[in-house]
ROVEXKE-872011 format. One line per 5 residues: number of its first residue (from 1); their letters; for each residue y negated, x, z of C-alpha. Coordinates in Angstrom, 3 decimals. Example, Ala and Ser with C-alpha at 12.3 -4.5 7.8 and 13.67 -1.06 7.14 Angstrom:
BEGIN
1	as	4.500:12.300:7.800 ~ 1.060:13.670:7.140
//
This chain:
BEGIN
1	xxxxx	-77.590:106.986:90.176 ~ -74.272:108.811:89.921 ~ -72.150:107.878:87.113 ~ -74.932:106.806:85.351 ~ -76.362:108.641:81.750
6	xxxxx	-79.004:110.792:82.186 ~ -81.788:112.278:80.148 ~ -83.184:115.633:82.148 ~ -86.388:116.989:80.556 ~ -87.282:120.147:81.994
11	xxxxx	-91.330:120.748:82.894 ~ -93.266:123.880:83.604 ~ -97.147:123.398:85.033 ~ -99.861:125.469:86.701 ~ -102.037:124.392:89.245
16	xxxxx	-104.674:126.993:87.449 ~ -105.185:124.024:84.524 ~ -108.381:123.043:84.757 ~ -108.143:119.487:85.125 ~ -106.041:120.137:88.255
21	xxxxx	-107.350:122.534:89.588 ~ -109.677:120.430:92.179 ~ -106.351:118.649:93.892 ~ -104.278:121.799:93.777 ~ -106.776:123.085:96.024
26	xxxxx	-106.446:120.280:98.636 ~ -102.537:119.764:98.308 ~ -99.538:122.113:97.937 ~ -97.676:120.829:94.601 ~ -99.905:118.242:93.797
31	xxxxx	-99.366:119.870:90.283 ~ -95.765:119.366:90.172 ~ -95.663:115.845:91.472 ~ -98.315:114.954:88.204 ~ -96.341:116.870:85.987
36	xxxxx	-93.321:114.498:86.707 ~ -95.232:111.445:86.615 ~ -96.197:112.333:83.007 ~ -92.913:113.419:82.026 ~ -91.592:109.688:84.004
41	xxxxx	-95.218:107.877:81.681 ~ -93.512:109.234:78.409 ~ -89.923:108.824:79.095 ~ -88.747:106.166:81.347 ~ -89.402:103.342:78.350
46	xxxxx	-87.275:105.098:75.986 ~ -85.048:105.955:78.609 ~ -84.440:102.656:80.112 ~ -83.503:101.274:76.646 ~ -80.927:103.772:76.203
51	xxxxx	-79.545:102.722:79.495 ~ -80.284:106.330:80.939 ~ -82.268:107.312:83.904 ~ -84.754:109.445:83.064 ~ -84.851:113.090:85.461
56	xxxxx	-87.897:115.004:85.858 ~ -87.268:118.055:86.436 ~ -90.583:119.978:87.210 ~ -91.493:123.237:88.325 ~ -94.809:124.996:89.039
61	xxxxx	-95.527:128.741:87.820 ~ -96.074:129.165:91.665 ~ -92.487:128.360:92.717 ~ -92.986:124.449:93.927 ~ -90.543:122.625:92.668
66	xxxxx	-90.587:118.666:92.406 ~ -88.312:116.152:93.924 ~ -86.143:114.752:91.141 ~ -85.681:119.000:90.350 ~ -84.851:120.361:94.042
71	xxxxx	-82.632:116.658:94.052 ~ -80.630:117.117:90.806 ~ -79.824:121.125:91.090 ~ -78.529:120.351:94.941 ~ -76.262:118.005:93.498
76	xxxxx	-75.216:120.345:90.466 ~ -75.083:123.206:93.026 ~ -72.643:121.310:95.435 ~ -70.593:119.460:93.004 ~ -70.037:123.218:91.211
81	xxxxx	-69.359:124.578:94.382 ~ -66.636:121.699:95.051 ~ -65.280:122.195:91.857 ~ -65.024:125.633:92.161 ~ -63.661:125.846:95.909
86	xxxxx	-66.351:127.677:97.099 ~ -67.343:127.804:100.861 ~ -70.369:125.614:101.089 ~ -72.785:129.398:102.173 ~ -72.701:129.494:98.129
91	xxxxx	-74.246:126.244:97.971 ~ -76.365:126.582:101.046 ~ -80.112:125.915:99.258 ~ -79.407:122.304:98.585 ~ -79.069:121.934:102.832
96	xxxxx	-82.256:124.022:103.004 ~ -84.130:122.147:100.193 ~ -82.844:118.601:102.011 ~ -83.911:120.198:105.901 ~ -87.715:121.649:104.318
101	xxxx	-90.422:119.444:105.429 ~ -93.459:120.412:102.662 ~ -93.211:119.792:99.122 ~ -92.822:123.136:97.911
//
């Protein structure tokens, strides 16, 4: 996926809506993960044709963030961080993000 174009559309969700309410009661994030599925339903097509890959880059009001979002700002962080010289404690969340076992 690196060096490739890339279309980021940033996504903010609740797991208070009511029509998700009944899985974010069951599973942690389960509100973020269908908030970038929609966001991948709506964009990937247009995306694809472009030659981009689409990013999701969801986050819940509660603090989970999705994959593609913890993903794409550890890369940003580190690359920054490399740019800028700085020792990799600056850019320690991607490590922790990478190392934490539940979704959120």
């Amino acid at each position: 996926m690196l060096g490739t174009a890339a279309a980021f559309d940033f996504t903010f969700t609740s797991p208070l809506v009511p029509n998700g309410l009944p899985e974010a009661s069951v599973t942690v994030g389960s509100a973020v993960f269908a908030a970038e599925e929609r966001k991948h339903r709506s964009n990937d097509a247009k995306c694809a044709e472009l030659g981009w890959v689409s990013i999701s880059l969801a986050v819940e009001t509660y603090g989970c963030w999705g994959t593609e979002a913890k993903w794409a700002f550890s890369q940003l962080a580190s690359r920054l961080g490399t740019r800028q010289k700085l020792p990799k404690v600056h850019t320690h969340h991607s490590s922790i993000w990478e190392a934490e076992p539940d979704p959120c």
